[in-house]
C-alpha positions in Angstrom: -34.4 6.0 -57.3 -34.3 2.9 -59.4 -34.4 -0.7 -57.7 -31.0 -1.4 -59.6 -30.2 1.8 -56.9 -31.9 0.6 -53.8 -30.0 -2.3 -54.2 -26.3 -0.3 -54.5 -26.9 -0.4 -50.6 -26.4 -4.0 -50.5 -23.0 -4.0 -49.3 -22.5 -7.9 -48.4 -23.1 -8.1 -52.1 -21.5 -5.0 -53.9 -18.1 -6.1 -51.5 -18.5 -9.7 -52.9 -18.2 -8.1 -56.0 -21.8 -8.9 -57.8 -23.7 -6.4 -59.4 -27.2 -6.4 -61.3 -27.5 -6.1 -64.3 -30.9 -6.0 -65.8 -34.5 -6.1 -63.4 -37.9 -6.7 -65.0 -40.9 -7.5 -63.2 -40.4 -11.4 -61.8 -36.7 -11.4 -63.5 -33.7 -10.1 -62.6 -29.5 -11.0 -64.2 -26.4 -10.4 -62.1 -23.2 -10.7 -62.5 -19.6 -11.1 -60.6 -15.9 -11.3 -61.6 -14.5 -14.2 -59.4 -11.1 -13.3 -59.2 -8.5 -14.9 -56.6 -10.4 -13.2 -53.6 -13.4 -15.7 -54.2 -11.5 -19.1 -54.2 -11.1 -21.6 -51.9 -8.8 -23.7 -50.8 -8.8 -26.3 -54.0 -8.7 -23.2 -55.9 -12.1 -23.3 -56.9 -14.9 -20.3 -56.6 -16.5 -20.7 -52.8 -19.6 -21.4 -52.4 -21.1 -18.5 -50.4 -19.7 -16.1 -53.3 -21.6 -17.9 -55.5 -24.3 -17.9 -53.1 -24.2 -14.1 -52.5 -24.8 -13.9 -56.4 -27.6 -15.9 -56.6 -29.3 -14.2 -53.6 -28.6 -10.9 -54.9 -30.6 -11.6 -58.1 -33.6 -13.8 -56.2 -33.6 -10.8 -54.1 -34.1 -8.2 -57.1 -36.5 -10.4 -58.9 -39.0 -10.3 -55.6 -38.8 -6.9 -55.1 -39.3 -6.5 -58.6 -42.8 -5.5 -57.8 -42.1 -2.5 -55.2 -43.3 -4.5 -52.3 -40.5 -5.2 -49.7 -39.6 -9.0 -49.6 -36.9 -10.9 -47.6 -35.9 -14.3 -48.3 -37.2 -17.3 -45.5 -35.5 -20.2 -47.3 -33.0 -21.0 -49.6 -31.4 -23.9 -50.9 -28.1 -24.2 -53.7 -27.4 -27.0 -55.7 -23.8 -27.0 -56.6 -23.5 -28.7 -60.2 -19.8 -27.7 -61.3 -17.1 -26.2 -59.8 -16.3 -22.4 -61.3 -12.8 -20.4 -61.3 -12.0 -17.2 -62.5 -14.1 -14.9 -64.9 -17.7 -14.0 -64.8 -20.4 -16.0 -63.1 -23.9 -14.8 -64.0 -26.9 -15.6 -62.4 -30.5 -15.2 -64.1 -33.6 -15.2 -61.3 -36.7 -16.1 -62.4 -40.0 -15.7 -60.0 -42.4 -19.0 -60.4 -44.5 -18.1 -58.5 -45.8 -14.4 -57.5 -47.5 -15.2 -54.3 -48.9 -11.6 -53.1 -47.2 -13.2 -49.1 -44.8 -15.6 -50.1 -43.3 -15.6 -54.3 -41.1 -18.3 -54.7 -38.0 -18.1 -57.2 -35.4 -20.0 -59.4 -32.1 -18.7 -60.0 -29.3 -20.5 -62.6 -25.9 -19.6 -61.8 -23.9 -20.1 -65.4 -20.1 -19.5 -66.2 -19.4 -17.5 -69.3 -18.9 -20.3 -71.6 -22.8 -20.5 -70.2 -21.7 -24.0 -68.2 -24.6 -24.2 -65.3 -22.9 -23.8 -62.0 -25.4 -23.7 -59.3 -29.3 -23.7 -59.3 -30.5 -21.8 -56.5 -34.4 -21.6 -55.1 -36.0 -19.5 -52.7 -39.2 -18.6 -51.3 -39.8 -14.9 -49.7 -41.8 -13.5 -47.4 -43.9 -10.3 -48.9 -43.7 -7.3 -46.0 -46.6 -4.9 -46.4 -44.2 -1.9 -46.9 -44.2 -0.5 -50.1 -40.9 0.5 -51.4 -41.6 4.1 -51.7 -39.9 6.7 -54.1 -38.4 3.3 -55.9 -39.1 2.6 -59.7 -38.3 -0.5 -61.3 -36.2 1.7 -63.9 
């Protein structure tokens, strides 16, 4: 199975709506349609959806290198309010610590407005994600 598969079993994520798009080693892109289900009251995108999005694709950048990682911190700077349409979110892994990477994730509308900057450092597991390929 790919790791694009192994994460289809993140349902938190795939009910939030976000979806990967593209993983290479120390990157990963998502995606998610914000649609009325995501806003808040002032009829703006919530924050945890965008969240979810961001963590998805830290997530899938990590892991990128077949070595189970979970997030231990994570922090989200809210820059501008989002509505409706896509929100992508690009991870890129700073630093690829073999115990704990660290990552920076931009959350952009599609006009490619930055939303959100998200960072997280991850905790590397020694368990090997076996029979997963990064594609």
């Amino acid at each position: 199975m790919t790791l694009k598969e192994f994460f289809r079993s993140d349902r938190f994520s795939i009910f939030a709506g976000a979806e990967l798009i593209e993983i290479k080693e120390g990157y990963a892109r998502a995606r998610m349609l914000v649609g009325a289900d995501h806003l808040n009251g002032a009829g703006v995108c919530q924050g945890g959806a965008i969240f979810t999005l961001a963590d998805l694709a830290f997530a899938a950048a990590v892991n990128s290198h077949l070595t189970l990682t979970l997030s231990v911190n994570a922090n989200i700077t809210f820059v501008r309010s989002a509505g409706e349409g896509y929100l992508y979110a690009e991870a890129r892994e700073t630093v690829n610590h073999h115990k704990m990477p660290f990552a920076e994730v931009r959350v952009t509308d599609e006009e490619g407005n930055l939303i959100a900057i998200f960072t997280s450092s991850g905790y590397r597991k020694k368990v090997e994600l076996e029979g997963v390929s990064l594609d």
